[in-house]
C-alpha positions in Angstrom: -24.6 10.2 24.1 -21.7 12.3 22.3 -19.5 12.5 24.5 -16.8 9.9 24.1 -18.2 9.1 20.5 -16.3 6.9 18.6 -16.4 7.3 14.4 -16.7 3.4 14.1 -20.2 3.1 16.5 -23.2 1.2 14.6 -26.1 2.4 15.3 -28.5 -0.7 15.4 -32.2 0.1 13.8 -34.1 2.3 15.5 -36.7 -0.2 16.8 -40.4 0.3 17.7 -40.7 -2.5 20.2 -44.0 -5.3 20.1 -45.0 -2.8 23.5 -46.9 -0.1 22.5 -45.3 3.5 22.3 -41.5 1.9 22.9 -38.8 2.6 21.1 -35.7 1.4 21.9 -32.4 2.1 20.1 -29.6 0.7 20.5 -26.0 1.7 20.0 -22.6 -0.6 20.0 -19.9 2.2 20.8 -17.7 0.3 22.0 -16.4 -2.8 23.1 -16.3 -6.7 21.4 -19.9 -7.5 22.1 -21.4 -10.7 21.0 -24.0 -11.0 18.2 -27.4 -11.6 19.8 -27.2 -9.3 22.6 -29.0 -6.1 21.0 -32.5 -8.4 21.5 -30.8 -9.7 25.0 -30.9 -6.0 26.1 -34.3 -5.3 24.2 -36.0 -7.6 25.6 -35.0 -7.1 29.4 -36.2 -3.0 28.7 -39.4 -3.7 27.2 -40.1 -5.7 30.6 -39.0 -3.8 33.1 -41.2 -0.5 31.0 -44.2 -2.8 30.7 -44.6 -3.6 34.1 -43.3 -0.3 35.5 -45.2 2.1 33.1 -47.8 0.1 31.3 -49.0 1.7 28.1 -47.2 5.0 28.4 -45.3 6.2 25.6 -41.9 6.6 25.9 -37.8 6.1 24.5 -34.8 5.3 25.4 -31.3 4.4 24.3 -29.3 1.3 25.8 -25.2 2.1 24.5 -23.0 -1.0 24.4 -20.1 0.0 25.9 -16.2 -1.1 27.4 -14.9 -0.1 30.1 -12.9 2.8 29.1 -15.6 4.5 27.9 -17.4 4.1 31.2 -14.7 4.7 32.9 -14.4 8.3 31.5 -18.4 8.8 31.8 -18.3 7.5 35.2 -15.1 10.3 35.8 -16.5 13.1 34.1 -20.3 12.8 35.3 -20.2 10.9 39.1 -17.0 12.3 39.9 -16.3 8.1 40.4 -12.7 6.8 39.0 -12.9 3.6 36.9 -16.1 1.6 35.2 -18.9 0.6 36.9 -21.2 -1.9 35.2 -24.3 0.0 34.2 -24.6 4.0 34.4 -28.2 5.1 34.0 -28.4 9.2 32.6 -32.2 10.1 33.0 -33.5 12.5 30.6 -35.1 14.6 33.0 -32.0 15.1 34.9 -29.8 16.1 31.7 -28.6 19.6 31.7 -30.3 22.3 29.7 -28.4 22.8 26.2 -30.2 25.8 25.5 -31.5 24.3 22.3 -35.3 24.9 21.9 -37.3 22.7 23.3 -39.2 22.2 19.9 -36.0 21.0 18.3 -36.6 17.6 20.6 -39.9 16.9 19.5 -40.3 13.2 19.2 -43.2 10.9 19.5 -42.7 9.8 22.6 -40.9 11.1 25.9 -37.1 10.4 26.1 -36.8 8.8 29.1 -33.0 8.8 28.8 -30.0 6.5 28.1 -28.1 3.2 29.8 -24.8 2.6 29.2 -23.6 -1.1 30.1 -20.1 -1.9 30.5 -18.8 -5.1 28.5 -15.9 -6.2 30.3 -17.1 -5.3 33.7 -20.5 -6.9 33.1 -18.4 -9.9 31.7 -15.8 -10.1 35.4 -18.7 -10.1 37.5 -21.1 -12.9 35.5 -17.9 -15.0 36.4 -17.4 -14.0 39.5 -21.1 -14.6 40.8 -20.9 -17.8 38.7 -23.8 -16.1 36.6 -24.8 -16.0 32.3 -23.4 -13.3 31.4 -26.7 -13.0 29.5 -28.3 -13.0 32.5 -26.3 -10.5 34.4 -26.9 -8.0 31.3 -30.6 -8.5 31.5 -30.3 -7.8 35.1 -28.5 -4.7 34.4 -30.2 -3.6 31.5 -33.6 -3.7 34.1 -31.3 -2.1 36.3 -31.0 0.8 34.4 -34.4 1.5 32.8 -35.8 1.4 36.5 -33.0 4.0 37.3 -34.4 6.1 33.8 -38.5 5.7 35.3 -36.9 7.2 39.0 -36.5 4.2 41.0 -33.1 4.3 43.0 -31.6 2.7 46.0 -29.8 5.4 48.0 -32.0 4.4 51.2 -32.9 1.3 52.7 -36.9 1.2 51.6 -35.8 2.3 48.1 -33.6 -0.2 47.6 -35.8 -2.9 48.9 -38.2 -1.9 46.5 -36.3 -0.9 43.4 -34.4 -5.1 44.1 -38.2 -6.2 44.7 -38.8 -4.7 40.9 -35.7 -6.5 39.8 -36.9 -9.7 41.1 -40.0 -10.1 39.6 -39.0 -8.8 36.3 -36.3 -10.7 36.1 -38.6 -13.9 37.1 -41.0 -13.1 34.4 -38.0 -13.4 32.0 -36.7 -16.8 33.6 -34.1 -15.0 35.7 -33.4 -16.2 39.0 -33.2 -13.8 41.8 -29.6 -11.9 41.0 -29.5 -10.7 44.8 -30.2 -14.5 46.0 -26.3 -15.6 46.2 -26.0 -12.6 48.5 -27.9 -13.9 51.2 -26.9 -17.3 50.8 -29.2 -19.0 48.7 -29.1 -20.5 45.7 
């Protein structure tokens, strides 16, 4: 992500994750993020990769964000005014640079970056009486199943793509994010 790029980002390590072929690397661009939640968002990833891809090989970036920088992301590349709370930008659907492709070798795949936004995530936690922990972990998942292809544009996909969510997010000690919507608790 350059776009928006602030001088004062820190870039955490790049990490090669306990799964296999991960790596996850994780920026703080922007925003008053809390200590701790650079695992929080690690952890959520590696799950929702593990039991979407398996062994595959792959990386990704999760940006910490505010909601000004989403905002303008969220302007300049959905044509949407304001922040949302997670924006997902798979690789295979970034525009060609015209760089050679050779110049991108890595390891692994890219499967692309998520960009979470702090205050946003932060006002809806509250509002859905929710950790805010747990609200990032759901978005983080969120994210990386928008990066693999999953989306929920039609009825069956989203079904699926919140049936995914679900059981991820009960393998991490999550209860059901979509439950409150229908009334249970």
């Amino acid at each position: 992500m350059s776009d928006g790029a602030h001088p004062e980002r820190k870039r955490s390590a790049r990490t090669q994750s306990p799964v296999p072929g991960l790596e996850i690397d994780v920026l703080r661009e922007a925003g008053e993020w809390e200590s701790g939640v650079e695992e929080t968002v690690r952890r959520a990833a590696e799950h929702a990769f593990v039991v979407t891809r398996g062994g595959e090989a792959a990386e990704l970036c999760i940006v910490l964000a505010d909601d000004e920088l989403v905002a303008k992301l969220n302007k300049a590349y959905r044509g949407k005014d304001g922040p949302t709370n997670v924006l997902s930008f798979p690789a295979a659907d970034m525009p060609d640079t015209g760089v050679p492709e050779s110049a991108f070798k890595r390891g692994a795949p890219l499967l692309g970056d998520v960009v979470l936004a702090r205050e946003t995530i932060a006002r809806e936690a509250a509002a859905q009486n929710k950790s805010f922990e747990n609200h990032l972990s759901h978005l983080t998942v969120h994210g990386v199943l928008h990066l693999i292809g999953h989306d929920h544009l039609e009825d069956a996909e989203a079904d699926e793509m919140e049936g995914l969510e679900r059981d991820i997010l009960e393998d991490l000690g999550i209860a059901d994010p979509y439950g409150a919507e229908r009334g249970e608790h």
